[in-house]
C-alpha positions, 0 to 999 in steps of 0.5 A: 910926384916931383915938383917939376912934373907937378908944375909941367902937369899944372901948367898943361892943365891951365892950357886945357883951359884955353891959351895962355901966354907966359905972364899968365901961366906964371902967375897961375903957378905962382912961380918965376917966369924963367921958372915956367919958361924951362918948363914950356920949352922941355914941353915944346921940345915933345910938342905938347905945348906950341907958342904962336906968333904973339908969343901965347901958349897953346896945347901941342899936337903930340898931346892931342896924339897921346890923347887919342892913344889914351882913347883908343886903348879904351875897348869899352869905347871902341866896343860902344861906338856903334851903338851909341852913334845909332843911338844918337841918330835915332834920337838926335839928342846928345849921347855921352859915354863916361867911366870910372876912374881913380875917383873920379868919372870921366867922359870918354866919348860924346856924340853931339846932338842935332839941335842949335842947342848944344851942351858944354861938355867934351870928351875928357871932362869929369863930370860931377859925382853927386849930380849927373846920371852917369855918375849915379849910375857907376857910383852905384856899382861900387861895393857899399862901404866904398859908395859910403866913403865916396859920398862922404868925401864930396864937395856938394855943390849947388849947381841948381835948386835940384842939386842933392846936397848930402851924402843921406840924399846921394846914398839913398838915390844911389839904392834907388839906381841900383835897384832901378837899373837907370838914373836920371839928372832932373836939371840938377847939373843945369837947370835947363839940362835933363838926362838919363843913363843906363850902365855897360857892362863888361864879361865880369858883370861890373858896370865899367861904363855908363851911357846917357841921352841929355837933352835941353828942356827947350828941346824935350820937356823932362817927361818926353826924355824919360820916354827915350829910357827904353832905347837907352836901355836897350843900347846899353844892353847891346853895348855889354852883350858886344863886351861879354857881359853875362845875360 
């Protein structure tokens, strides 16, 4: 990749963050502020990036168009988007929808809950490999050997005293969600956060998705959101009936 797309792709990444003005951005990558100046006005010129009237940087509209492009190019989401939003209304409590993608998963639709508690996470985020139930549940599909080299190459960081903190730990429940068919986030992202998910298959029989029900413990204690895996599993089951997968 070349240094200028590298830098233009940095500089979006930054603004993700939130806005930036042209000092800011220019420190962030460590390179002159004509330098980041060119670069902002080439991405101006798409609409990718605007400057307000303080002179700070925000995303464009023409990204959020080719992001929502992105989404709908999606035909698992498309496919989910009824069953998840009859999930979440029978529930009340967040659903998520992420999927597998050059290492790394991704959230690619989320229906919030209807709780004053709310959860961080947006469409477009990663989540983490070694401590969410979605992640467990998409990793757990791939062939051993890539499983293996994946848990090898992650950065186990403890988010809260639950967090697995080794690929022997990771490998072992990764067996367990593919025998179970489910996995399960028991406040390891969050210590306050408890989650299960359940995988979406495509007429392949591959796992292409994985759906989820997080809900805060203040809301549900961990035993009663266990209680919602039955509908969780029976979404996911519809989901990857509509997409073809075999019974």
């Amino acid at each position: 990749m070349s240094q200028t797309v590298t830098r233009a792709l940095r500089l979006l990444a930054e603004l993700g963050e939130g806005e930036r003005s042209l000092d800011q951005l220019a420190q962030a990558l460590g390179v002159h502020k004509t330098t980041v100046l060119r670069l902002l006005q080439s991405l101006e010129e798409g609409r990718f990036v605007h400057r307000d009237a303080n002179y700070r940087y925000h995303l464009g509209a023409g990204l959020f168009a080719l992001s929502s492009l992105a989404l709908e190019q999606r035909g698992i989401r498309r496919t989910a988007a009824p069953h998840l939003a009859e999930l979440n209304a029978a529930t009340g409590q967040t659903v998520h929808l992420a999927a597998y993608e050059g290492g790394e998963v991704v959230y690619i639709d989320k229906y919030d809950s209807r709780q004053p508690v709310r959860m961080y996470s947006r469409i477009g985020l990663r989540a983490s490999l070694h401590c969410t139930a979605v992640a467990k549940v998409l990793l757990a599909d791939l062939p051993p050997a890539e499983r293996r080299k994946v848990a090898a190459a992650i950065e186990y960081t403890p988010h809260t005293a639950n967090t697995i903190a080794g690929p022997k730990q990771l490998l072992a429940e990764l067996e367990q969600v593919a025998a179970q068919g489910w996995a399960q986030d028991h406040a390891e992202h969050e210590p306050f956060i408890n989650c299960v998910a359940a995988p979406v298959r495509d007429v392949s029989g591959r796992v292409v998705a994985a759906a989820s029900v997080s809900v805060p413990d203040v809301v549900l204690p961990y035993e009663q959101v266990l209680e919602l895996l039955p509908q969780l599993l029976a979404t996911a089951r519809a989901i990857s009936a509509d997409a073809g997968a075999p019974v």
